[in-house]
One Martini backbone bead per residue (centre of mass of N, CA, C, O) as a GRO file, in nm:
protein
  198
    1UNK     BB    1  -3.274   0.311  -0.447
    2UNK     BB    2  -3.169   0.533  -0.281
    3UNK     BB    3  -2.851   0.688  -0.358
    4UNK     BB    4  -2.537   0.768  -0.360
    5UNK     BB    5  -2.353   0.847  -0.673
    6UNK     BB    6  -2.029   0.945  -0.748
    7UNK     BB    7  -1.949   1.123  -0.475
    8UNK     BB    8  -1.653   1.161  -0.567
    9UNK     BB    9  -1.368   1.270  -0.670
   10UNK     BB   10  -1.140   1.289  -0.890
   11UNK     BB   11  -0.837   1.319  -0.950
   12UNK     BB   12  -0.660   1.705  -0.895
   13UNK     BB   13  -0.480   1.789  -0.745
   14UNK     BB   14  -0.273   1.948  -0.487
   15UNK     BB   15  -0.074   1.798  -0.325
   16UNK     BB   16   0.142   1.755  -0.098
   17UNK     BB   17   0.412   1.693  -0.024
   18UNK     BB   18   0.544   1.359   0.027
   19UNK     BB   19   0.657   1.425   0.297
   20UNK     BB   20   0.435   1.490   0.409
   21UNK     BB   21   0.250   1.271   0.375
   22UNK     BB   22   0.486   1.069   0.542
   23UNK     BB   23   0.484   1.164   0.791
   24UNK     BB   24   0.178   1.156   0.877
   25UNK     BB   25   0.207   0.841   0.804
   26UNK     BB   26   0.366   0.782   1.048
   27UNK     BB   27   0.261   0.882   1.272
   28UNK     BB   28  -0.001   0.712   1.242
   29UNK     BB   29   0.167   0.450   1.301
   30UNK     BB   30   0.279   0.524   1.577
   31UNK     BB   31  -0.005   0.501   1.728
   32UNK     BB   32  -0.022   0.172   1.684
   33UNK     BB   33  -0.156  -0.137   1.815
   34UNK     BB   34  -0.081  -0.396   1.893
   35UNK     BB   35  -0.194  -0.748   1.960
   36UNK     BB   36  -0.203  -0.996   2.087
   37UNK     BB   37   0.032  -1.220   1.930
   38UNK     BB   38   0.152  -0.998   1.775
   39UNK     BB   39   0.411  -0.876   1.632
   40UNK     BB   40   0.565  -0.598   1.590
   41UNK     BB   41   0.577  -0.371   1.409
   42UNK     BB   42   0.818  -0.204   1.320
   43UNK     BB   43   0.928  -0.107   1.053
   44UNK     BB   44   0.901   0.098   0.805
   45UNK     BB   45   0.891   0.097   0.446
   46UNK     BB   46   0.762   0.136   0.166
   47UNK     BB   47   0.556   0.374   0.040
   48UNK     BB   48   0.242   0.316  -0.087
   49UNK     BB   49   0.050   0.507  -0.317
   50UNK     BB   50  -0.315   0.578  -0.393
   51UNK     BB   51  -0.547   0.726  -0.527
   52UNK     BB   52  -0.718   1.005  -0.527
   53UNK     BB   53  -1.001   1.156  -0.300
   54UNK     BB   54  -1.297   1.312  -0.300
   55UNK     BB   55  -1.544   1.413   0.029
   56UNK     BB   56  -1.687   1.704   0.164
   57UNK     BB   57  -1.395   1.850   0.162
   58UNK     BB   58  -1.209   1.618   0.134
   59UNK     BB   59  -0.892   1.454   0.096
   60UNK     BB   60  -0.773   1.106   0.007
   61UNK     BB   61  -0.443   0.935   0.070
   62UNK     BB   62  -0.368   0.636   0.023
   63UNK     BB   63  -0.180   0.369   0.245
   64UNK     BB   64   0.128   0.138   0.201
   65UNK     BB   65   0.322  -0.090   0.439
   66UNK     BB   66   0.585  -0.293   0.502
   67UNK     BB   67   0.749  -0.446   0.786
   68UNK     BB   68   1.026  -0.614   0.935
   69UNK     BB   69   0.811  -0.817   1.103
   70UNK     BB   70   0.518  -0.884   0.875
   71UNK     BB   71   0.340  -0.631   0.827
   72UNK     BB   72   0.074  -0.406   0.744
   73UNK     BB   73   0.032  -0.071   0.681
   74UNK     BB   74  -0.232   0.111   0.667
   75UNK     BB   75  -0.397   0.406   0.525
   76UNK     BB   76  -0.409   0.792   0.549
   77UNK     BB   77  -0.432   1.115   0.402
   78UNK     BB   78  -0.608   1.421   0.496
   79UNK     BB   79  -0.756   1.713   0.365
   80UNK     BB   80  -0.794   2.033   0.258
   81UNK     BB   81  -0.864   2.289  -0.032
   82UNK     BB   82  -0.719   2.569  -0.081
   83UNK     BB   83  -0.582   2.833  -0.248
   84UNK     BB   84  -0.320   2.805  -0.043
   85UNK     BB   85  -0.381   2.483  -0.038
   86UNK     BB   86  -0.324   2.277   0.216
   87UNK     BB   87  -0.515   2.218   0.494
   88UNK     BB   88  -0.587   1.988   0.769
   89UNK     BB   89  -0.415   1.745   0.891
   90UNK     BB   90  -0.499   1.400   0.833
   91UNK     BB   91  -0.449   1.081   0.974
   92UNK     BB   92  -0.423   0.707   0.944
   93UNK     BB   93  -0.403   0.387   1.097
   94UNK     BB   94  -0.331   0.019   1.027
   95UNK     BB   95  -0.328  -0.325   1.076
   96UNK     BB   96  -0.172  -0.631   0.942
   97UNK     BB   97  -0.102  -0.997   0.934
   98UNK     BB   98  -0.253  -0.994   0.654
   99UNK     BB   99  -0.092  -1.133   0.353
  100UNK     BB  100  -0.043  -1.217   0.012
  101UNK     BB  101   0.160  -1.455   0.052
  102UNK     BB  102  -0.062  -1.636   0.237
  103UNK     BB  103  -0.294  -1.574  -0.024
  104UNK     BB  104  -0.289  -1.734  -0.314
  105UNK     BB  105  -0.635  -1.677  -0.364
  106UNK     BB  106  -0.606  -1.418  -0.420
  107UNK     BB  107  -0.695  -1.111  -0.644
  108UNK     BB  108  -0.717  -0.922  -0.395
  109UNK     BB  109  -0.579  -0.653  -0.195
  110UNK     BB  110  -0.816  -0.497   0.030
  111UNK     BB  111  -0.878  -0.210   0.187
  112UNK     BB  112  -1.030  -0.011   0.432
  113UNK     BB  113  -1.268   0.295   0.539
  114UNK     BB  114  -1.511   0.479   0.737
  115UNK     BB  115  -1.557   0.854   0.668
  116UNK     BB  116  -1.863   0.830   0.688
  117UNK     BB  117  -2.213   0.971   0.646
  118UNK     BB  118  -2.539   0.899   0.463
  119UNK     BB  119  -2.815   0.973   0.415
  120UNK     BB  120  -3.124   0.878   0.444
  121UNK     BB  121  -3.402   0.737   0.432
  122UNK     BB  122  -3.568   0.636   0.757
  123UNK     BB  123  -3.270   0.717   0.902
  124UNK     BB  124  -3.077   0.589   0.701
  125UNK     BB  125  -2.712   0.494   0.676
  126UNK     BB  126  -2.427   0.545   0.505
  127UNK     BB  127  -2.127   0.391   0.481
  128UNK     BB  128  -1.861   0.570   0.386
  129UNK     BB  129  -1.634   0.458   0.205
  130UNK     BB  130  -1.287   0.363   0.194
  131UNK     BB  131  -1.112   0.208  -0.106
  132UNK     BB  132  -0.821   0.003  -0.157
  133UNK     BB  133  -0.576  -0.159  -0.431
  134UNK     BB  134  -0.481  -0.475  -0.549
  135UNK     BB  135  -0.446  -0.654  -0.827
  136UNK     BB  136  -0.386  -0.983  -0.996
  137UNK     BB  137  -0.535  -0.910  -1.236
  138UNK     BB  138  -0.386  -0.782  -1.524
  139UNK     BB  139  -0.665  -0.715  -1.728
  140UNK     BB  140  -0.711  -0.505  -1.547
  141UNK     BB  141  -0.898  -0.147  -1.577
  142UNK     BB  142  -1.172  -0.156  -1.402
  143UNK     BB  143  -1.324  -0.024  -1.076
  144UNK     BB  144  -1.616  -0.155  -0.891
  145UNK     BB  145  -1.902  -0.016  -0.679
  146UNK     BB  146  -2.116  -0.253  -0.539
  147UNK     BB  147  -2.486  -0.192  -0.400
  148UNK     BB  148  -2.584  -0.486  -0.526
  149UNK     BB  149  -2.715  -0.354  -0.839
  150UNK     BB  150  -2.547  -0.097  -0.776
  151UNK     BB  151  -2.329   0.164  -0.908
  152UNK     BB  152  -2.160   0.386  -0.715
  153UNK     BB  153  -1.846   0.343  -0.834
  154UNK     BB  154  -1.527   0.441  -1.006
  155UNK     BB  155  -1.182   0.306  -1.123
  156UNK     BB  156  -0.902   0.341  -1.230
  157UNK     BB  157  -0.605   0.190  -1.301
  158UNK     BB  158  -0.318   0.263  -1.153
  159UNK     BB  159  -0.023   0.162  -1.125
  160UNK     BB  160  -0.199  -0.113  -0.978
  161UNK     BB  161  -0.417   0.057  -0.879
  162UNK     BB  162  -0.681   0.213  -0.640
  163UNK     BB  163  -1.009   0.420  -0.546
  164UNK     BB  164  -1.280   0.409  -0.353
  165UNK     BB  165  -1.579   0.600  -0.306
  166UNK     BB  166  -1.858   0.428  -0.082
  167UNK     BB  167  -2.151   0.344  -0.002
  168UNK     BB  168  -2.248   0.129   0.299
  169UNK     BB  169  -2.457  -0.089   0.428
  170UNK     BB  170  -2.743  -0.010   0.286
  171UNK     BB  171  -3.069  -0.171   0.296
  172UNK     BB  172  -2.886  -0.446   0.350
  173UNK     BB  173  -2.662  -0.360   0.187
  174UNK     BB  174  -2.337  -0.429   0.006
  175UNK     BB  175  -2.009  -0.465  -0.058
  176UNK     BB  176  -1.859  -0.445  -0.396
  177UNK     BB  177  -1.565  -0.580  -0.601
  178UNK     BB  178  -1.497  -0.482  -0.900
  179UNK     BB  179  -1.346  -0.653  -1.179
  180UNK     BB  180  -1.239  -0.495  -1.524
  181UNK     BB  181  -1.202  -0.527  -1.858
  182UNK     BB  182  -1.192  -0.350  -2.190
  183UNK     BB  183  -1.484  -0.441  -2.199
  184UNK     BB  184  -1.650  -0.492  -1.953
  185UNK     BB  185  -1.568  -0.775  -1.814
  186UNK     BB  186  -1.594  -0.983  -1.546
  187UNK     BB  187  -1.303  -1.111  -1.329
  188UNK     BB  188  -1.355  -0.960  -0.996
  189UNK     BB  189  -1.544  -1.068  -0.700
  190UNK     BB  190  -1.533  -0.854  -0.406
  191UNK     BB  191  -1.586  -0.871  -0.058
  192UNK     BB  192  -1.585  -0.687   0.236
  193UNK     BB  193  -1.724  -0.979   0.403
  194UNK     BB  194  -1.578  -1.250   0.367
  195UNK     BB  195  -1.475  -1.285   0.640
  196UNK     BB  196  -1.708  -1.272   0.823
  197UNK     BB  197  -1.894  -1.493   0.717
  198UNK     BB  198  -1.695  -1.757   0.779
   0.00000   0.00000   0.00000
């Protein structure tokens, strides 16, 4: 299956100062409108940063944070960087109401959004997909994203946080997030659909 791999570039620094950082992805939280019968955003708390990636000229800097109310914000800040610096900054988020407290059978905690698509052949398209989360298994050290049967990125744990950017979706195939222990065995396989399939 022809199919781009491991096309992220790993953190390279230039990042812009945390307050801006802070700023976008707040504004991008400003924005996010809750659905019927979930409670109010409330205020957000301490935002956890994790580890950047870069893909097509632009970096991602995912971000989650929990709010006064029990929901969870996720998102990124993204930007270009010139010799100057960054510019060009763009935020998003979005929130969830299923927080890892009230599911005690998780092993991986999961965020993701789809940033871009990938051509191939035959006229299909891969989700260019940004993924991020927290692992529960303390002994891993190393997250792979799996496209069927092929490894499309790899991510070490920085700080117990993680960020794969994979593409997803194509000729079939769906991500896998798999954690793995310092020998490379594999510890927790966690599917991006394992909700929708139930």
């Amino acid at each position: 299956m022809p199919i781009c791999r491991f096309a992220a570039e790993p953190p390279q620094g230039g990042l812009p100062p945390e307050e801006t950082l802070q700023a976008e992805f707040l504004a991008a939280c400003l924005r996010v409108e809750t659905e019927e019968g979930d409670p109010d955003l409330g205020a957000a708390g301490e935002i956890h940063w994790f580890p950047d990636r870069s893909w097509s000229g632009r970096t991602y800097v995912p971000a989650t944070t929990r709010t006064d109310t029990g929901l969870e914000l996720f998102g990124y800040v993204s930007f270009s960087l010139t010799d100057e610096g960054p510019v060009d900054l763009y935020a998003w988020a979005d929130y969830t109401a299923d927080v890892a407290e009230d599911h005690p059978e998780w092993r991986m905690d999961i965020s993701q959004e789809v940033i871009g698509g990938w051509r191939g052949e035959r006229d299909m398209v891969a989700a260019m997909t940004l993924v991020w989360g927290v692992p529960f298994e303390r002994r891993g050290r190393l997250v792979t994203a799996e496209l069927g049967a092929t490894i499309v990125d790899e991510s070490e744990i920085v700080g117990e946080r993680f960020t794969l950017l994979a593409p997803d979706d194509y000729d079939g195939e769906y991500l896998d997030v798999v954690l793995m222990d310092g020998a490379g065995n594999e510890l927790v396989r966690e599917s991006l659909y394992e909700d929708d399939d139930e």
